[in-house]
C-alpha positions in Angstrom: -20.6 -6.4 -66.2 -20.8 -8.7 -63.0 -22.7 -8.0 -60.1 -20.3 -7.3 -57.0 -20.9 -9.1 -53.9 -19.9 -7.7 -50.7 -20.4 -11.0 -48.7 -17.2 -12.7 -51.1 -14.7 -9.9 -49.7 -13.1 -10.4 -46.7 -13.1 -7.6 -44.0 -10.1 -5.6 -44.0 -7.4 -6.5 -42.2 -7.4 -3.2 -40.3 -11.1 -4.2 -39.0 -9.9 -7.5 -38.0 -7.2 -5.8 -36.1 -9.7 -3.7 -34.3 -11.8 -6.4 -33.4 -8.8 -7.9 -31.6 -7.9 -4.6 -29.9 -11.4 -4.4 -28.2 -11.3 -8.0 -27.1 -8.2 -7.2 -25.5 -9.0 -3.5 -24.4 -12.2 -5.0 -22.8 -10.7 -7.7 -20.7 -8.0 -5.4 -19.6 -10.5 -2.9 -18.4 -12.2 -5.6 -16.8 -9.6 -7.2 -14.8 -7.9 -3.9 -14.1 -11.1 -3.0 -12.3 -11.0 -6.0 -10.2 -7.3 -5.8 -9.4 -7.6 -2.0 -8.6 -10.5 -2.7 -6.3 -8.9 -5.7 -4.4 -5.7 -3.6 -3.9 -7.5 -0.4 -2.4 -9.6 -3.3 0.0 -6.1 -4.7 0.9 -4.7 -1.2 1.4 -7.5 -0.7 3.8 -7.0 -3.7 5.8 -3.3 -2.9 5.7 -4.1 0.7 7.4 -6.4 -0.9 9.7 -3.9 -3.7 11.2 -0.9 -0.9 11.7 -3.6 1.4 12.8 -4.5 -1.5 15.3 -1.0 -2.3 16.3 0.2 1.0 17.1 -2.9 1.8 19.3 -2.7 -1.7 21.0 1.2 -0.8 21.7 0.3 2.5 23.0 -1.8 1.1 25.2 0.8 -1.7 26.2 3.1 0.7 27.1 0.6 2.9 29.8 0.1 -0.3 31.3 3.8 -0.8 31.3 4.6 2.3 32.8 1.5 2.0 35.5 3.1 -1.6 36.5 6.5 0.0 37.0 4.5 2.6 39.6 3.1 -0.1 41.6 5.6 -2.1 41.4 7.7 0.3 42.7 5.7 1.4 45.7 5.2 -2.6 46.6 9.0 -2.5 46.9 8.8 0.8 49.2 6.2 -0.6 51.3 8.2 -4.0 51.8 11.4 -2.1 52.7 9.2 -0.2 55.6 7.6 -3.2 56.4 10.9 -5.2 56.9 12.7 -2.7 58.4 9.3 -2.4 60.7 9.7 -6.2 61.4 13.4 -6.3 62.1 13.3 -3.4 64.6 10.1 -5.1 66.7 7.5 -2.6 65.6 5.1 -5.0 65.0 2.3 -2.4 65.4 3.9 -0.3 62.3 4.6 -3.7 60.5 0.6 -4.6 60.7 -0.3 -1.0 60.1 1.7 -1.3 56.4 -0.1 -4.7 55.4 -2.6 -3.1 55.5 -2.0 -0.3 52.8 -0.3 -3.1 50.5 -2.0 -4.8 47.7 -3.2 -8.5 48.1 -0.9 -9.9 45.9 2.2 -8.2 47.5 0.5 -9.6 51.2 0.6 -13.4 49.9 4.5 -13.0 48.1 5.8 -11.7 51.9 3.9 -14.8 53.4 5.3 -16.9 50.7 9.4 -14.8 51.2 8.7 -15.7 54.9 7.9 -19.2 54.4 10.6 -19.9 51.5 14.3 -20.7 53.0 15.4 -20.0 49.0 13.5 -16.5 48.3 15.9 -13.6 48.7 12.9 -10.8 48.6 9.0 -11.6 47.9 9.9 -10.1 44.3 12.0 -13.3 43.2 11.2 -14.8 40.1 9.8 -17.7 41.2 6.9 -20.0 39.5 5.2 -20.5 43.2 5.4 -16.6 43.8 2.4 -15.4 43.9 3.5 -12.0 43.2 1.7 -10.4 40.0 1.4 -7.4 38.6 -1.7 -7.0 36.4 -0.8 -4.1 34.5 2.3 -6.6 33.4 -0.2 -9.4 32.3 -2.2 -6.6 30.4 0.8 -5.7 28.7 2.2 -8.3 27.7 -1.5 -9.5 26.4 -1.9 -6.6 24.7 1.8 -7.0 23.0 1.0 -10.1 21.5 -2.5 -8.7 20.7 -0.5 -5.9 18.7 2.2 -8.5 17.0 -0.7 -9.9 15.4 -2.8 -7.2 14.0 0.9 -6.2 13.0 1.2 -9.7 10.6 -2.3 -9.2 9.8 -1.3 -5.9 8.1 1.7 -6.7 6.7 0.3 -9.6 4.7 -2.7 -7.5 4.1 0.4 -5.1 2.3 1.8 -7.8 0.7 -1.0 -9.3 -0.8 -2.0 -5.3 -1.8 1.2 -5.5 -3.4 0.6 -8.1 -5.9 -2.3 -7.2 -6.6 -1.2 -3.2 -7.7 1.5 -5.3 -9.9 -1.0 -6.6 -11.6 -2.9 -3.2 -12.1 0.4 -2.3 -13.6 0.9 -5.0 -16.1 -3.0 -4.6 -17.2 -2.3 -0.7 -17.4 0.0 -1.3 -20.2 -2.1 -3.7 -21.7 -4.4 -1.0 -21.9 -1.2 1.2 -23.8 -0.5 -1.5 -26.1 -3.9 -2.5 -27.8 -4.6 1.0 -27.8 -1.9 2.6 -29.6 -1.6 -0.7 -31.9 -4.6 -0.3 -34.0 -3.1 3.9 -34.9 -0.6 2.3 -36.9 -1.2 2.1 -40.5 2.0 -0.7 -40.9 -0.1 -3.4 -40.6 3.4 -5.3 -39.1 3.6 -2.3 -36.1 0.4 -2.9 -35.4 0.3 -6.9 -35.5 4.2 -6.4 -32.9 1.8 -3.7 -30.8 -1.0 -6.3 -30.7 1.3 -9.4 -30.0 2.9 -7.6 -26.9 -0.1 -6.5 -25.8 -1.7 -10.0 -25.6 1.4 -11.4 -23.9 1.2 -8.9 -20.8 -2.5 -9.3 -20.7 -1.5 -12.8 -20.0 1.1 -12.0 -17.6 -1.1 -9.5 -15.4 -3.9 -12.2 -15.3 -1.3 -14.6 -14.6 -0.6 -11.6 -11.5 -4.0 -11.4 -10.7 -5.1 -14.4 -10.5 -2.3 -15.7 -8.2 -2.9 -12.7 -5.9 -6.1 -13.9 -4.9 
């Protein structure tokens, strides 16, 4: 009788098929890790900008609102003070300047000195009317626009990146059910499928970063 060799068979084809399915099973694990982690950072930055944007627009709109007060007692105090003016009550005229706000002071020089200017409230580039709380705003509006973007690509980019934890999730299904087969052609179709969608979720990830 001849002695049998164990080095001159070949390994099973099922151990062969298992070898694969950890090769695969490992970088699936691997890169679904990654792609999960960068989506939950992304998630986070998304939450952050919105968060960002809605407290910046809060804010815009107290300012907006404070404006509208001031602006509205600048227009009370110039109706007294013109109607102070046109009657001769010079004293009662003076007497208001005085409670108005420098910038409202230099517009009714600027209305008294302007044959165009209907009221010191025209829209005018020389006006020197402001309103600060306006300049606020509107700062704090475009401040908000962009953490706004910032978020939204932040979700976007999330968004790829949890598409790819999706395609490497089924990965993971694949190469794990394909080695419980015992049809070795089942488990070869499971493994092949596998492989393919492990190459499209890298494909995912890798064009999300």
């Amino acid at each position: 009788m001849s002695d049998f060799n164990p080095a001159a068979v070949d390994d099973p084809p099922n151990d062969r098929l298992q070898l694969i399915a950890a090769i695969i099973l490992g970088l699936a694990a691997t890169l679904t890790a990654v792609s999960a982690y960068k989506a939950a950072l992304l998630d986070g930055d998304a939450l952050s900008g919105y968060t960002e944007s809605t407290a910046k627009l809060n804010d815009a709109n107290a300012f907006n609102a404070q404006g509208n007060s001031t602006e509205a007692l600048d227009q009370q105090l110039f109706v007294q003070y013109a109607s102070a003016a046109q009657s001769g009550n010079e004293e009662f005229a003076d007497y208001l300047t005085t409670l108005m706000r420098p910038e409202l002071v230099k517009a009714i020089d600027w209305w008294q000195g302007s044959e165009d200017a209907a009221t010191p409230f025209d829209e005018a580039d020389d006006n020197p009317y402001v309103v600060q709380d306006y300049e606020d705003r509107a700062e704090l509006e475009e401040e908000a626009e962009s953490a706004f973007k910032a978020g939204a690509a932040a979700d976007e980019q999330g968004d790829k990146f949890e598409l790819a934890t999706v395609l490497l999730a089924l990965t993971l299904f694949f190469a794990g059910v394909g080695t419980l087969f015992k049809r070795r052609p089942v488990s070869v179709g499971l493994l092949g499928i596998s492989g393919v969608v492990l190459l499209a979720g890298a494909i995912q990830l890798v064009s999300a970063l």
